[in-house]
FITIMI-548097 format. One line per 4 residues: number of its first residue (from 1); their letters; for each residue z, y, x of C-alpha. Coordinates in Angstrom, 3 decimals, decimal comma, padded with zeros to 6 digits, always signed. Example, Ala and Ser with C-alpha at 12.3 -4.5 7.8 and 13.67 -1.06 7.14 Angstrom:
<sezas>
1	as	+007,800 -004,500 +012,300  +007,140 -001,060 +013,670;
</sezas>
This chain:
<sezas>
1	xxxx	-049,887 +071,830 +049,969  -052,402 +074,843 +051,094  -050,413 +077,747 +050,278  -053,209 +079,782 +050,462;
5	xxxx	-055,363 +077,635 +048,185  -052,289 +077,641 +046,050  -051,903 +081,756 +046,276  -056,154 +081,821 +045,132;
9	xxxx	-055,661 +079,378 +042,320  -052,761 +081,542 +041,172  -054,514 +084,778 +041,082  -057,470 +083,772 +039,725;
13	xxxx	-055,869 +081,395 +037,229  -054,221 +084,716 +035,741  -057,016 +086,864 +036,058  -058,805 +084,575 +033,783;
17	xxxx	-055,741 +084,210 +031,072  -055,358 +088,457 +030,844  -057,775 +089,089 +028,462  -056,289 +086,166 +025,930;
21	xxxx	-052,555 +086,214 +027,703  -051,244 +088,533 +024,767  -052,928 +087,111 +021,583  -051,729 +083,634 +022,193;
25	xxxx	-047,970 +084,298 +023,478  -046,823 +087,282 +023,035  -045,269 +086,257 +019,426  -044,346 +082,970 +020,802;
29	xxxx	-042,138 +084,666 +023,810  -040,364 +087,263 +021,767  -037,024 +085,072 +021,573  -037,440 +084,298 +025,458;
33	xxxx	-038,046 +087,802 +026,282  -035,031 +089,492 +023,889  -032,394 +086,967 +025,794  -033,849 +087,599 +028,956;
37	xxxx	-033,437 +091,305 +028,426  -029,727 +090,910 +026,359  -028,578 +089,053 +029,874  -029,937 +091,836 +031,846;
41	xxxx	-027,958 +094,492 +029,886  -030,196 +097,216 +030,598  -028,653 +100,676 +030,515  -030,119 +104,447 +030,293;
45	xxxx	-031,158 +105,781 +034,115  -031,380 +102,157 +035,563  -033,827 +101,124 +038,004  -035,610 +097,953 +036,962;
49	xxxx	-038,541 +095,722 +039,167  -040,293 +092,943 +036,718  -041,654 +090,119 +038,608  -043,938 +088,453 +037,258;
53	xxxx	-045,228 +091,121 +034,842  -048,104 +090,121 +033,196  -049,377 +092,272 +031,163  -046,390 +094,165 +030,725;
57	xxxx	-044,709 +092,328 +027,743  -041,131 +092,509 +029,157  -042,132 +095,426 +031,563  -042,054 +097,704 +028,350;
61	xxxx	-039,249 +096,205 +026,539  -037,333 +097,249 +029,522  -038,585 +100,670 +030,036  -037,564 +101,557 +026,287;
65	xxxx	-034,373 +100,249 +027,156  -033,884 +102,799 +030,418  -035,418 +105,455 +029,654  -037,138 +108,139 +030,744;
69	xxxx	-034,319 +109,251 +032,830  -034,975 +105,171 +034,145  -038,272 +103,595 +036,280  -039,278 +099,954 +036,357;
73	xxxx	-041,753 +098,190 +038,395  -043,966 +095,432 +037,228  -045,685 +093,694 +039,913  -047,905 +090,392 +039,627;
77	xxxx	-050,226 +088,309 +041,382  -053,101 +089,059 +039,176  -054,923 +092,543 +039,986  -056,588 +092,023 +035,723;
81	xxxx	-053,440 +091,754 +034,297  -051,903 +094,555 +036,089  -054,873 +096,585 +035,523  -053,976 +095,799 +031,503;
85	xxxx	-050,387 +096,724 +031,744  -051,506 +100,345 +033,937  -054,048 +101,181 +030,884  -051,560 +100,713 +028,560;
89	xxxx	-048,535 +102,440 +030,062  -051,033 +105,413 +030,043  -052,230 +105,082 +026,560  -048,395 +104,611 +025,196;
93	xxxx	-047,658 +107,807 +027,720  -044,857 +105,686 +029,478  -044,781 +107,813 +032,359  -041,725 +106,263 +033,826;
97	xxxx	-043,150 +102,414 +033,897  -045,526 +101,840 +037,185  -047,610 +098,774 +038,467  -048,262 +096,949 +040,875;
101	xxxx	-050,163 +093,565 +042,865  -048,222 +091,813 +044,844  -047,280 +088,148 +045,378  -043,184 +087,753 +044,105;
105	xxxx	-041,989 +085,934 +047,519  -043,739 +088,965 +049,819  -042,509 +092,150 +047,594  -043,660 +095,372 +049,620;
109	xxxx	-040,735 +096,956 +048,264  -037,626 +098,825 +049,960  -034,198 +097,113 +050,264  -031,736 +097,763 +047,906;
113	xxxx	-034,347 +100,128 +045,325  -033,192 +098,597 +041,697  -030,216 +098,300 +039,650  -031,991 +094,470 +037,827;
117	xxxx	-034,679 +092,429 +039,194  -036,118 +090,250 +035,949  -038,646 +087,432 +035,767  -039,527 +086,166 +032,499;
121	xxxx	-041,702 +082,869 +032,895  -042,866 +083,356 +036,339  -040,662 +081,695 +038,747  -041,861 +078,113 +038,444;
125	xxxx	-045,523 +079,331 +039,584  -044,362 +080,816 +042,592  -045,411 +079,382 +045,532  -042,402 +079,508 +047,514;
129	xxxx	-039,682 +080,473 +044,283  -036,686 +080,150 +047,039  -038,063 +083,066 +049,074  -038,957 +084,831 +045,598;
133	xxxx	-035,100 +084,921 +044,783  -034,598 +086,162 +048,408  -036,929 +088,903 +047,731  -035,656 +089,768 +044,776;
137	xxxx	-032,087 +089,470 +046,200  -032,859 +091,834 +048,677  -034,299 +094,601 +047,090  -031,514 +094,626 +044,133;
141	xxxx	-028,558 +096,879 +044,959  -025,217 +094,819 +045,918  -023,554 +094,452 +042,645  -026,284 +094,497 +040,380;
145	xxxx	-028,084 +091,816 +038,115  -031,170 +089,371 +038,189  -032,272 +087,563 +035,258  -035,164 +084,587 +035,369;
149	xxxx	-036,343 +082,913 +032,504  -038,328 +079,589 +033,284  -039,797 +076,581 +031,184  -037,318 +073,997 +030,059;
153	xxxx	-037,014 +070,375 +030,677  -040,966 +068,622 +030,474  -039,071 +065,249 +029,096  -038,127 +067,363 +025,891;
157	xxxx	-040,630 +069,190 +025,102  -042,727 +069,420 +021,586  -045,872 +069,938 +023,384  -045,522 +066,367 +024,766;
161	xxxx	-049,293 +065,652 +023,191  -051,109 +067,886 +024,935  -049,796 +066,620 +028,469  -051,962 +063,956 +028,972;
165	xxxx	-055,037 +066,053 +028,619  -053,852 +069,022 +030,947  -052,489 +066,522 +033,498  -055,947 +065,166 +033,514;
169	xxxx	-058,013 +068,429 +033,724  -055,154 +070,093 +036,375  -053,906 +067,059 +038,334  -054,533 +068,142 +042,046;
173	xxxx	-052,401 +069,468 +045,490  -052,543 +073,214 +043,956  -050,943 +072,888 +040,818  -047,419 +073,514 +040,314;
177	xxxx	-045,113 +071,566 +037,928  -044,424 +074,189 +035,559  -041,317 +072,548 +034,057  -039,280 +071,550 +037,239;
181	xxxx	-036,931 +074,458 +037,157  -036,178 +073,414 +033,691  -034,369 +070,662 +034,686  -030,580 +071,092 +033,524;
185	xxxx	-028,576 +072,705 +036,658  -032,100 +073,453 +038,753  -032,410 +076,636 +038,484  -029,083 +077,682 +039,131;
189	xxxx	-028,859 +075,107 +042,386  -032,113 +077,393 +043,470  -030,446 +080,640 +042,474  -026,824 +079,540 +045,000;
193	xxxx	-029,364 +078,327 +047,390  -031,199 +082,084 +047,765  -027,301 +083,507 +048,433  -027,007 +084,759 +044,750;
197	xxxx	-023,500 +084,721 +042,965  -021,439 +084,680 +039,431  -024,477 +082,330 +038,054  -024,656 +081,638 +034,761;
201	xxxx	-027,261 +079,007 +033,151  -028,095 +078,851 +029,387  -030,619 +077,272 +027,222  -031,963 +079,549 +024,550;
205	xxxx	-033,655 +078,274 +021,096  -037,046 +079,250 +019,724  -039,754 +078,167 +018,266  -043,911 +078,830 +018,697;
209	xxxx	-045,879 +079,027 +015,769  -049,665 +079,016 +015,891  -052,324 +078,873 +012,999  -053,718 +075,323 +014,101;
213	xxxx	-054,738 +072,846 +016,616  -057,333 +074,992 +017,898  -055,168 +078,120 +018,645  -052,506 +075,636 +019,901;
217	xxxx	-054,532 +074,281 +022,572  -056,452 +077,647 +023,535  -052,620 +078,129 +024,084  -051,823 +075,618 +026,420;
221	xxxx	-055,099 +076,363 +028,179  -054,580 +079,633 +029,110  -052,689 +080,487 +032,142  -052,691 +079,924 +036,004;
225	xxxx	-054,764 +076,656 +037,140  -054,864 +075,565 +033,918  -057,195 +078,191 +032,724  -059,404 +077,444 +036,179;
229	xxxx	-059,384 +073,641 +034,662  -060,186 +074,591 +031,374  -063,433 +076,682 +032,399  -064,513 +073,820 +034,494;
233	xxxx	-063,794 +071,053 +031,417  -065,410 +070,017 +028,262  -062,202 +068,312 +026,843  -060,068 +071,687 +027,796;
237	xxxx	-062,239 +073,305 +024,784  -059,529 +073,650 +021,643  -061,983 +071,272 +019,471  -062,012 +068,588 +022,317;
241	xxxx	-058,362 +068,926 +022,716  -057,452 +068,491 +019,233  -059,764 +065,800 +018,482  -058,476 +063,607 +021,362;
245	xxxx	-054,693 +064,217 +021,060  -052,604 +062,569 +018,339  -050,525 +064,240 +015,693  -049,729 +066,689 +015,301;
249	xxxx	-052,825 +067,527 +016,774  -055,212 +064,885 +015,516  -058,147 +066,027 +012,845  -055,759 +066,020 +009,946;
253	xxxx	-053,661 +068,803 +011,694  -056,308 +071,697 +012,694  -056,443 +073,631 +009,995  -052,676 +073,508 +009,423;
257	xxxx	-049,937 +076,145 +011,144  -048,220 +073,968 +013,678  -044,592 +074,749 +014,792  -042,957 +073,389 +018,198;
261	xxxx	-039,363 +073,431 +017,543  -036,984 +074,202 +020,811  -033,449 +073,794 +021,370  -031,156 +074,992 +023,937;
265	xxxx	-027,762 +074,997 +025,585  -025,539 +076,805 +027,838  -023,398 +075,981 +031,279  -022,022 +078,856 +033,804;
269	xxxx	-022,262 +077,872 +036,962  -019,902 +079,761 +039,913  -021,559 +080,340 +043,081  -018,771 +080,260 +045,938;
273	xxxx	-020,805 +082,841 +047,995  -019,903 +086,610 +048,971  -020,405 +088,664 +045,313  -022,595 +090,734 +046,425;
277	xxxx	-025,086 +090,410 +043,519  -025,645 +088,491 +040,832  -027,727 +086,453 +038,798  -028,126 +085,348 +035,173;
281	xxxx	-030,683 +082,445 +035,434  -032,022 +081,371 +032,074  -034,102 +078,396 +031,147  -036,072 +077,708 +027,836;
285	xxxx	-035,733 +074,520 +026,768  -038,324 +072,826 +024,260  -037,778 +069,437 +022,606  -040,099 +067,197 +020,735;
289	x	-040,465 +067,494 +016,997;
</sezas>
């Protein structure tokens, strides 16, 4: 793999999906985004670095949660999207919340600068996510906290229609296999593998609604390579898609509210290395209807 082609199609993957990033998940991530914040355990006057910020969805969450006596960070790969999340921490007059581009394995950041390092669906399009947990490792103070939330196991989940399609418009060298992490016991292996400690893996329960097949597979459509794909394709258009899926996307189901159900379980894992920080790795799990 080129990981420089890999870094381009990254960054220009997102800079496509910022515009639509928000309208299509933001409703859909609240339950991922609440647990990943609930394991971070945020306190007033913390220092917090989001990785993997988008526009700024968790970024925000977290800055309410500190403070203004607080800071956090949001850094991502894509300059639009943190263009988005710098407009709106000025129009919301969140003084204390700052961002950034930068690539999650090569952080221009000090050593030891934050209290908790998050990442809420971002590791698994990191190019190198090993040497993104060694990043983030480093520039969290010994003793405090990282929490990652990453797609669940592929195998189980409800948008099991759709895969043929995007494995057809996306299949090359450059694309990374969004749901590998979510494999039970992956993420935390990665997590004792970057040195982290007193891990802790759980699956967390929720479910994304949309208004139809159409808004389903703008969805699915939207980020990273996929959204490169789905400029380039005539079947990546939400009409194509829905037409040549089967149910629930088939005809009968556009102009019907579609629901992917998701289930989840949990499994702390020890890490026998020296506690000098730790993690709380989480993984959301989706399962077919």
């Amino acid at each position: 793999m080129d990981v420089r082609l890999q870094r381009r199609v990254q960054r220009y993957g997102w800079d496509l999906a910022a515009a639509d990033y928000e309208p299509l998940w933001q409703k859909q991530l609240v339950v991922a985004h609440r647990s990943l914040l609930a394991a971070a355990a945020l306190a007033p006057g913390q220092g917090v670095l989001d990785v993997a910020c988008g526009t700024g969805l968790v970024a925000f969450a977290a800055a309410a949660a500190v403070g203004s006596t607080g800071r956090v960070v949001g850094v991502d790969v894509s300059g639009r999207m943190v263009e988005l999340a710098q407009r709106r921490a000025r129009e919301r007059k969140v003084g204390h919340a700052s961002f950034a581009r930068m690539d999650a394995d090569r952080l221009d950041l000090d050593d030891a600068t934050f209290d908790v390092a998050l990442c809420g669906l971002g590791l698994m399009y990191v190019v190198d996510p090993k040497s993104a947990l060694g990043e983030l490792r480093r520039v969290v103070r010994p003793g405090g906290r990282i929490a990652l939330a990453v797609w669940g196991d592929r195998a189980r989940c409800g948008w099991a229609p759709l895969f043929p399609i995007v494995d057809a418009e996306v299949a090359s060298d450059v694309c990374p296999l969004f749901f590998y992490l979510g494999e039970r016991g992956a993420l935390a292996r990665l997590c004792a593998a970057a040195g982290l400690v007193d891990i802790a893996e759980q699956r967390v329960a929720t479910t994304l609604d949309y208004r139809d097949a159409d808004e389903a597979c703008a969805a699915a459509f939207v980020g990273g390579p996929v959204a490169l794909a789905g400029r380039a394709s005539t079947i990546a258009s939400a009409s194509a898609c829905a037409r040549a899926t089967s149910p629930p996307f088939g005809p009968g189901a556009r102009d019907a509210a579609i629901a992917f159900p998701a289930s989840s379980s949990s499994s702390p894992r020890p890490c026998p290395k020296t506690p000098s920080r730790r993690a709380v790795p989480r993984s959301l799990s989706k399962i077919r209807q």
